[in-house]
py3Dmol code that shows the C-alpha trace and the ligand (Angstrom):
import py3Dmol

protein = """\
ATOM      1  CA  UNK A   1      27.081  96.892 239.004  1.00  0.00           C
ATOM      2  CA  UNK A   2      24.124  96.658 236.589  1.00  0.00           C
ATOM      3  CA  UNK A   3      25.628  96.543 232.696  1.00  0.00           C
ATOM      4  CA  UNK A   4      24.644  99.816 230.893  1.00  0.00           C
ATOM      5  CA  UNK A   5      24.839 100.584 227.266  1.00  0.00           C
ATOM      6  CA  UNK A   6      22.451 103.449 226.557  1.00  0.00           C
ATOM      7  CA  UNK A   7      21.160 106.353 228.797  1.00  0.00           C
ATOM      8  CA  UNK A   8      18.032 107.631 227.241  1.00  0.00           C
ATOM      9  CA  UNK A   9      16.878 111.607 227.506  1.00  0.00           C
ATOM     10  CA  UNK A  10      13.457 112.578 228.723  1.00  0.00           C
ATOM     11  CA  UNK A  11      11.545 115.645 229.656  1.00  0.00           C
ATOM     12  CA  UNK A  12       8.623 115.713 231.494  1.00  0.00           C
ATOM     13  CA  UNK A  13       6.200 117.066 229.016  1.00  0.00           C
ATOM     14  CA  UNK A  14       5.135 119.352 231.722  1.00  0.00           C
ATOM     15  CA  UNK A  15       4.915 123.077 230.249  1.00  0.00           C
ATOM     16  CA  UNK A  16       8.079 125.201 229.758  1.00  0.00           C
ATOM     17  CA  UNK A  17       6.916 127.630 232.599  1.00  0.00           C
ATOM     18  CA  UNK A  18       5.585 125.066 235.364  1.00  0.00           C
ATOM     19  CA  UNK A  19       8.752 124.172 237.893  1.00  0.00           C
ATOM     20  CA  UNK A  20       6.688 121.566 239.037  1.00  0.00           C
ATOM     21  CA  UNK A  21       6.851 122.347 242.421  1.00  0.00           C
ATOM     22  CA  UNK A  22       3.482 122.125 244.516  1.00  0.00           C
ATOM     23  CA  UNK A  23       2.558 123.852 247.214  1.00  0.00           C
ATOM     24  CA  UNK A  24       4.440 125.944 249.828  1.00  0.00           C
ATOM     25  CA  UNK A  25       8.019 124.707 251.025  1.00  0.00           C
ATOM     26  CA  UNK A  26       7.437 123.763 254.477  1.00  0.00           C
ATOM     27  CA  UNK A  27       3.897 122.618 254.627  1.00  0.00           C
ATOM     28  CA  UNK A  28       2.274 120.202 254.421  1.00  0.00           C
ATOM     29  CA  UNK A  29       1.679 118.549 250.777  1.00  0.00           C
ATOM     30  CA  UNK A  30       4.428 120.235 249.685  1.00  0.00           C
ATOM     31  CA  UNK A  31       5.963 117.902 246.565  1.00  0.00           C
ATOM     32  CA  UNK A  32       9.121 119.185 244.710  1.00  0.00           C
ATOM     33  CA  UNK A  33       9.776 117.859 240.978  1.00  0.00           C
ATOM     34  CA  UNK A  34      10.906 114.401 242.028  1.00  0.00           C
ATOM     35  CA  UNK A  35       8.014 113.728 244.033  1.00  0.00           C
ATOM     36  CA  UNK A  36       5.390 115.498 241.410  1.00  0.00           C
ATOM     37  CA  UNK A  37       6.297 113.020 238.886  1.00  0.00           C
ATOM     38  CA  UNK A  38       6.680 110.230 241.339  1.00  0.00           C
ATOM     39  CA  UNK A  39       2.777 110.952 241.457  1.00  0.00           C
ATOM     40  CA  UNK A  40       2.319 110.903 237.906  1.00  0.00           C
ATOM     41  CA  UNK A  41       4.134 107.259 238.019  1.00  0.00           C
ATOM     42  CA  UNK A  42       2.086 105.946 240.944  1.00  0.00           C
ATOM     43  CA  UNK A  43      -0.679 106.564 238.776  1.00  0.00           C
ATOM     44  CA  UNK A  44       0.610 105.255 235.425  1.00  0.00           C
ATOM     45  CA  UNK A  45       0.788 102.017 237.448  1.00  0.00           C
ATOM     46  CA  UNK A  46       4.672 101.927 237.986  1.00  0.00           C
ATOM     47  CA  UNK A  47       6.043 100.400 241.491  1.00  0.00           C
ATOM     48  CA  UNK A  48       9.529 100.515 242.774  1.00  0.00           C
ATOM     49  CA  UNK A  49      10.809  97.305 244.875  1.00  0.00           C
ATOM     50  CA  UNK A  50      10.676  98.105 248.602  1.00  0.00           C
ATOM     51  CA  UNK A  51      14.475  96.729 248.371  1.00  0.00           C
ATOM     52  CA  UNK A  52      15.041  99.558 246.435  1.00  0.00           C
ATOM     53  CA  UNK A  53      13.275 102.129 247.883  1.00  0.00           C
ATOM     54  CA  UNK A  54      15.466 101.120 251.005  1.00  0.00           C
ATOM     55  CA  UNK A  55      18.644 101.569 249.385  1.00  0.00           C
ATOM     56  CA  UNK A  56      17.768 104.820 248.048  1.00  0.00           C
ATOM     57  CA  UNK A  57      15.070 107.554 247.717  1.00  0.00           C
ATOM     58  CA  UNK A  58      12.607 105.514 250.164  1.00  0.00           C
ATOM     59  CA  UNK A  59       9.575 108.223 249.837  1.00  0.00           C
ATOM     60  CA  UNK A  60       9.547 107.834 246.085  1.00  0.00           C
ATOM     61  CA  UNK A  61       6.865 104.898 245.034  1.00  0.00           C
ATOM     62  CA  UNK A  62       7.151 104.721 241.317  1.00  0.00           C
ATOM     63  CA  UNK A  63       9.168 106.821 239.491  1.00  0.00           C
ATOM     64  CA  UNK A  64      10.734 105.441 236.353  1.00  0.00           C
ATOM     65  CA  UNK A  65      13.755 107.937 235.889  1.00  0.00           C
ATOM     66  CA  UNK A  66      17.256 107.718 237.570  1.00  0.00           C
ATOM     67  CA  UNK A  67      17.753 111.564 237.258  1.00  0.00           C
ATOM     68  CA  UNK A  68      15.999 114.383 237.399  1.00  0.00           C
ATOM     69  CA  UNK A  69      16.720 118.073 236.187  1.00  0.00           C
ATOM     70  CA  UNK A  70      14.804 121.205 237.678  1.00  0.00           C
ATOM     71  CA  UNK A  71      14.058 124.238 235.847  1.00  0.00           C
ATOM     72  CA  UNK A  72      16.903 125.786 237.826  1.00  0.00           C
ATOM     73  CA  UNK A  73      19.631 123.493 236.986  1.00  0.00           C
ATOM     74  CA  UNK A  74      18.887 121.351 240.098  1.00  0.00           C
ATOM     75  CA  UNK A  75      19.637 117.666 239.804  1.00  0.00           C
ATOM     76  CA  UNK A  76      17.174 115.367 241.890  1.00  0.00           C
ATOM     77  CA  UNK A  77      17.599 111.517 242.202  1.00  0.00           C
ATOM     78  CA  UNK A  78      14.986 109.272 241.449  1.00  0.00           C
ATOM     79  CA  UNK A  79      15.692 105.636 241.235  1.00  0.00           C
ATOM     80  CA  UNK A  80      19.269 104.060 242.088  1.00  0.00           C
ATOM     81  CA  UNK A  81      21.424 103.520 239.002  1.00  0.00           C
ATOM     82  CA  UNK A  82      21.362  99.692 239.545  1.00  0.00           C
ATOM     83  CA  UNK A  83      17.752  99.741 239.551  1.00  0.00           C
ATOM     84  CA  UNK A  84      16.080  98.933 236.373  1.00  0.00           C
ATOM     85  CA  UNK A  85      14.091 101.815 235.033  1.00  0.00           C
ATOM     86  CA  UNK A  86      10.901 102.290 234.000  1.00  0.00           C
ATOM     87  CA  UNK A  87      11.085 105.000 231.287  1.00  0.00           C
ATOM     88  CA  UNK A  88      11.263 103.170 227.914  1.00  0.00           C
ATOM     89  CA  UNK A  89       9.627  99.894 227.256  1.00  0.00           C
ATOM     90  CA  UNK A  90      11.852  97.170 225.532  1.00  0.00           C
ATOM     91  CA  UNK A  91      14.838  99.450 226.600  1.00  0.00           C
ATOM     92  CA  UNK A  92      15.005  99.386 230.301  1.00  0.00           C
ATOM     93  CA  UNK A  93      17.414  96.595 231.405  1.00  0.00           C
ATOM     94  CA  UNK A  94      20.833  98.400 230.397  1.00  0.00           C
ATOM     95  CA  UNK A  95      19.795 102.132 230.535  1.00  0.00           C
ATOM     96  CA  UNK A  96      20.109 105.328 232.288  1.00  0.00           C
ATOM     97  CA  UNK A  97      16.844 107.686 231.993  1.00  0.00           C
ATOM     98  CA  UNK A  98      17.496 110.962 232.585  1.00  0.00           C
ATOM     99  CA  UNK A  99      14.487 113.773 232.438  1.00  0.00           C
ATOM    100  CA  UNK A 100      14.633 117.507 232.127  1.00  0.00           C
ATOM    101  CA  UNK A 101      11.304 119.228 233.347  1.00  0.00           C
ATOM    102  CA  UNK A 102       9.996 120.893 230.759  1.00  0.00           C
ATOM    103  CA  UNK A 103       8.589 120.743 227.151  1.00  0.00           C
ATOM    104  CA  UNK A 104      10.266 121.773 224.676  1.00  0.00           C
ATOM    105  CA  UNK A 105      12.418 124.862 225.625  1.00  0.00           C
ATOM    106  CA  UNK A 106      15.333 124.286 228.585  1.00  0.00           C
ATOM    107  CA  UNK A 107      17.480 126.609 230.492  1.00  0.00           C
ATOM    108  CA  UNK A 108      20.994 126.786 229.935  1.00  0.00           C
ATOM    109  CA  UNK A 109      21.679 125.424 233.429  1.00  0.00           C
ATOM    110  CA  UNK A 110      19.542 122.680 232.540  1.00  0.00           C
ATOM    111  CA  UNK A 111      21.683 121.934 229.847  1.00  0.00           C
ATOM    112  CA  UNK A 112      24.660 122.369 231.699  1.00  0.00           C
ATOM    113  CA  UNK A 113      23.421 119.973 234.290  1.00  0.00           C
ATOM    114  CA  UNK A 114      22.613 117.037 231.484  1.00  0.00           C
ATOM    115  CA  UNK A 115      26.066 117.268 229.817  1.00  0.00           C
ATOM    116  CA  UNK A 116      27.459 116.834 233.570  1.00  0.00           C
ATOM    117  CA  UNK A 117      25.540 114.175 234.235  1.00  0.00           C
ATOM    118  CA  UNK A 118      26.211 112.463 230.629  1.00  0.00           C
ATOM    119  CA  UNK A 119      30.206 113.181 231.463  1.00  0.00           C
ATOM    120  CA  UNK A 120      30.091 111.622 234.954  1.00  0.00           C
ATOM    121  CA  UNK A 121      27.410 108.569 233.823  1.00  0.00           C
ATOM    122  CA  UNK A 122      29.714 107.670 231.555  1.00  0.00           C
ATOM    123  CA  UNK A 123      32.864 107.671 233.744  1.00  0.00           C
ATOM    124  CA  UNK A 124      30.824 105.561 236.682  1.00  0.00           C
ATOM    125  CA  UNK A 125      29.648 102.990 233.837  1.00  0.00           C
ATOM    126  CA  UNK A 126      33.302 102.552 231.999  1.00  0.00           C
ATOM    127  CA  UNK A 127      34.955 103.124 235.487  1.00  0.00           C
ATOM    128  CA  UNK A 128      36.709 106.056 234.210  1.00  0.00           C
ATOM    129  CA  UNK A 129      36.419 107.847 237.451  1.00  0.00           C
ATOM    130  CA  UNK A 130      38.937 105.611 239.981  1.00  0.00           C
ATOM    131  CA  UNK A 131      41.113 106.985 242.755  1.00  0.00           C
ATOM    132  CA  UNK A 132      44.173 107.038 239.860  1.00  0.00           C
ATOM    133  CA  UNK A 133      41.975 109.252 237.948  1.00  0.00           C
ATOM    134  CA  UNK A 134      41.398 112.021 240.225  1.00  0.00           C
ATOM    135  CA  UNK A 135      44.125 114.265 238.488  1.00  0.00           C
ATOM    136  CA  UNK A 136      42.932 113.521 235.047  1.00  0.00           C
ATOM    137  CA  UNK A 137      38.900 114.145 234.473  1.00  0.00           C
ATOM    138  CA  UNK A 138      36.826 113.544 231.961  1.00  0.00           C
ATOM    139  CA  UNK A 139      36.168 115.856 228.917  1.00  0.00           C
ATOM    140  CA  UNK A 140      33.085 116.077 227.785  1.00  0.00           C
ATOM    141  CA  UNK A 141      34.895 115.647 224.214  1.00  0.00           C
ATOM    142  CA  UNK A 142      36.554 112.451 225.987  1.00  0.00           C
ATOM    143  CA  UNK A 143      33.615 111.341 227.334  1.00  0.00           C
ATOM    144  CA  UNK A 144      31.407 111.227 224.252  1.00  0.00           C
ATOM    145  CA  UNK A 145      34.816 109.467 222.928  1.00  0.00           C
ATOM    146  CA  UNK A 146      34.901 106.990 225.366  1.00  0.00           C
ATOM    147  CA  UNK A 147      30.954 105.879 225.104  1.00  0.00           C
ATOM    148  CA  UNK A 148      31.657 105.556 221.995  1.00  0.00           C
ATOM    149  CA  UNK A 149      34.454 102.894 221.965  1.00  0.00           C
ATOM    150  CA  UNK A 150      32.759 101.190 224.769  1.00  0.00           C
ATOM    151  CA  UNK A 151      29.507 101.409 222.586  1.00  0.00           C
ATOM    152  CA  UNK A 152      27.239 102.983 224.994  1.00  0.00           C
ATOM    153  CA  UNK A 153      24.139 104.940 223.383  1.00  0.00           C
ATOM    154  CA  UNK A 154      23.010 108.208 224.327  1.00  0.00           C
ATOM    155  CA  UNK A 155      19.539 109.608 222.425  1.00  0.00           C
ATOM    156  CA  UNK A 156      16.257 111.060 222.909  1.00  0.00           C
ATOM    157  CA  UNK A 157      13.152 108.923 223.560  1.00  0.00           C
ATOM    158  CA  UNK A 158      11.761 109.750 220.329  1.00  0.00           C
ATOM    159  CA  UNK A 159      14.826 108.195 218.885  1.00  0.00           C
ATOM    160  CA  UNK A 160      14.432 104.524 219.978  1.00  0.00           C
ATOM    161  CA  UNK A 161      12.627 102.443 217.585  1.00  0.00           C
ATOM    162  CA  UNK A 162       8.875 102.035 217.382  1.00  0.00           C
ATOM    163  CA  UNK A 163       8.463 105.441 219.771  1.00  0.00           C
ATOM    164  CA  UNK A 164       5.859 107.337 218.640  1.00  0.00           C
ATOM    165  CA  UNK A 165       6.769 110.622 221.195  1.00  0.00           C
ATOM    166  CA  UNK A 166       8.249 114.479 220.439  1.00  0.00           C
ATOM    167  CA  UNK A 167       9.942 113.409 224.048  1.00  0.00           C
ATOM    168  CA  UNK A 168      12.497 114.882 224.691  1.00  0.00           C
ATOM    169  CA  UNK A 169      11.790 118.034 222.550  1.00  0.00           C
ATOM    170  CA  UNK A 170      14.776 118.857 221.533  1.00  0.00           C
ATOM    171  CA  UNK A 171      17.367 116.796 219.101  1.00  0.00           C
ATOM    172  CA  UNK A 172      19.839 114.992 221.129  1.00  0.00           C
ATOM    173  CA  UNK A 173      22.177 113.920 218.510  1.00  0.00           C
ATOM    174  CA  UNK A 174      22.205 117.656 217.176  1.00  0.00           C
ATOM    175  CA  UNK A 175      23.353 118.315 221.181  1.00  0.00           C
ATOM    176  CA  UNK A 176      26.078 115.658 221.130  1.00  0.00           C
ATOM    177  CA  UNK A 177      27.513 116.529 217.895  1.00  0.00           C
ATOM    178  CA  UNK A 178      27.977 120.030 219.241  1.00  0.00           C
ATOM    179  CA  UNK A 179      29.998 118.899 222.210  1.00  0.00           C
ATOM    180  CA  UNK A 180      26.888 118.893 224.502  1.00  0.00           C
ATOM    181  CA  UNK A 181      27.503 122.817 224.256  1.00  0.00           C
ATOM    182  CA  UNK A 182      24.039 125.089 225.326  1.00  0.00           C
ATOM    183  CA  UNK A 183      21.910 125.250 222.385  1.00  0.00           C
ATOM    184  CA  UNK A 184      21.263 129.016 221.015  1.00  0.00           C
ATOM    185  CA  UNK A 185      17.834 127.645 220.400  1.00  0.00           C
ATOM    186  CA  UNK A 186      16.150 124.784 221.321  1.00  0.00           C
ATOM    187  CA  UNK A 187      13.592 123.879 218.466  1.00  0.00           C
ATOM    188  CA  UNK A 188      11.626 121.254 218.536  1.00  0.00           C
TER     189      UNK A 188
END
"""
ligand_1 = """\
1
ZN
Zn 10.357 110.193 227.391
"""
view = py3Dmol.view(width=600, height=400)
view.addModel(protein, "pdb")
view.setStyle({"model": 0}, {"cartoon": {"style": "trace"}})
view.addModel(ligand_1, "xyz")
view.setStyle({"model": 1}, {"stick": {}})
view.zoomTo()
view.show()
């Protein structure tokens, strides 16, 4: 399993109101989120290993994030979690990117989706979540703990160093230090 010590929140800079879907569902040329920003990656220059794309997600070329979050709540996969990411430069080798589609303002169930995925991240990377801990889940209070003492980052994009981005629109530690609770509001 591929070390991790900081998972890294995007959004897809896409505006609020576009689900980034294309097309009509069941045509032809019809590209949900996943695949609309696997375009944008294919031609930002990014390229998956064909190793990779065996082990998972095989019809995405490119994209840099491991998760995905829809408009609707919807979590889509992107790259497998032991494949290096291509999301922030100088930061890639031990993280997790996760993007929300969107600009600035999210859903609730968007929200609701991150601080899932955050919660269950963080129990595959510490190994939190084996067979003896089926009766005993993580909290997303326990979680957050747990990162902690295991020192495992979470922030925005514009938090790493040297990042000159509003990505991901929203303040993440603000978000953490409320118990990864739905914002009221969502400024930027
Ligand atoms: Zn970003």
């Amino acid at each position: 399993m591929r070390p991790i010590n900081l998972i890294v929140i995007h959004c897809s800079a896409s505006p609020n109101t576009d689900r980034l879907y294309r097309g009509s569902p069941g045509t032809c040329g019809f590209l949900n989120p996943a695949q609309v920003i696997d375009s944008w990656h294919v031609e930002r220059g990014f390229h998956r290993a064909d190793e990779w794309r065996a082990r998972q997600n095989p019809n995405l070329a490119a994209i840099g994030y491991h998760y995905l979050i829809g408009r609707d709540g919807t979590t889509f996969t992107g790259r497998h979690v032991d494949e290096i990411p291509a999301q922030a430069a100088g930061f890639n080798q031990k993280a997790i990117g996760i993007c929300l589609v969107g600009l600035d303002q999210f859903e609730p169930a968007q929200f609701e989706t991150l601080a899932h995925l955050v919660v269950s991240e963080i129990a595959r990377i510490t190994g939190r979540n084996g067979p003896g801990d089926r009766n005993n889940p993580l909290s997303r209070a326990g979680a957050l703990r747990l990162a902690d003492e295991r020192g495992i980052h979470i922030c925005g994009h514009r938090d790493l160093p040297k990042v000159r981005k509003t990505c991901p629109g929203f303040e993440v530690s603000t978000w953490l230090a409320n118990g990864m609770e739905v914002p009221n509001e969502t400024p930027t």
